[in-house]
C-alpha positions in Angstrom: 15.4 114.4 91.8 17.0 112.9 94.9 17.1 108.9 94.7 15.2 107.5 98.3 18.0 105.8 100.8 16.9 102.7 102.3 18.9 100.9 104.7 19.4 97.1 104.9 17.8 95.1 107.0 20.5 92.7 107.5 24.2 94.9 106.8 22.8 98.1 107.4 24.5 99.3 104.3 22.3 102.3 103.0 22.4 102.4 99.1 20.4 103.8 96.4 20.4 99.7 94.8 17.7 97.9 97.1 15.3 95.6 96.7 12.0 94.8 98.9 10.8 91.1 99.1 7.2 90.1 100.4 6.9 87.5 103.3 3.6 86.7 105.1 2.7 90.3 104.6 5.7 92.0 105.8 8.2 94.0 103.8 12.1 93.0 104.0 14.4 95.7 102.3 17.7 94.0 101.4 20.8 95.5 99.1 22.0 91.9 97.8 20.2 88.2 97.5 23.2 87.5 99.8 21.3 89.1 102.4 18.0 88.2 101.4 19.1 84.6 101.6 20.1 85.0 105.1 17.1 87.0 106.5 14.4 84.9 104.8 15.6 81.7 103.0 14.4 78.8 105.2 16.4 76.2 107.1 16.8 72.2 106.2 15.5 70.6 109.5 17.9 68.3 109.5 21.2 70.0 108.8 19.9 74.0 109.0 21.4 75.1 105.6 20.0 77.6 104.0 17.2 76.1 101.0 17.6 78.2 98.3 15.8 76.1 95.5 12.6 74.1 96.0 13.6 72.1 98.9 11.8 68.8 99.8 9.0 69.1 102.0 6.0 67.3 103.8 4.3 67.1 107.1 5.2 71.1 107.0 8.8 70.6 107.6 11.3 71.1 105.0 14.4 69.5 104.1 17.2 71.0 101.5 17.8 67.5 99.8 16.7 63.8 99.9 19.8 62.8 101.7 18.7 64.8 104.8 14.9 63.5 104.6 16.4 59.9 104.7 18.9 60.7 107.6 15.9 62.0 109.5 14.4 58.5 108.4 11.1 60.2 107.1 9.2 59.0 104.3 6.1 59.9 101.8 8.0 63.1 101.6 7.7 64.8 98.3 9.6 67.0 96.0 7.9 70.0 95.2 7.7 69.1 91.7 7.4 65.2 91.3 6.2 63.0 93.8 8.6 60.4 95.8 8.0 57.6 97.9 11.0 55.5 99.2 11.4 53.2 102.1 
């Protein structure tokens, strides 16, 4: 039995060992989380790193840390997991 060949949609590297991940009902086919990171991880509004854990979000933006949420002077933002309010 032949082993299916996908392709990556970030390197292009073809390879037996792939992976498909499912975002807003579309398929991404990556070979590594390196390039799933970079294909659907989303950006910290203030700085545009790449969030990778939960992130800190409100008002539908999302910031990687509380350091960039306070630079962008927002507040009544919230962890995903405990709730924070700071002036």
């Amino acid at each position: 039995m032949e082993m299916e060949m996908e392709k990556c949609e970030v390197c292009k590297n073809e390879s037996g060992n792939f992976f498909k991940i499912m975002k807003s009902d579309k398929i991404h086919v990556f070979d590594s989380f390196e390039c799933a990171i970079h294909a659907v991880a989303p950006r910290c509004h203030h700085c545009q790193c790449r969030i990778i854990g939960h992130g800190v979000e409100g008002d539908n933006t999302i910031y990687c840390c509380l350091h960039c949420v306070r630079q962008a002077e927002k507040v009544n933002f919230r962890d995903q997991e405990l709730p924070l309010l700071f002036a």
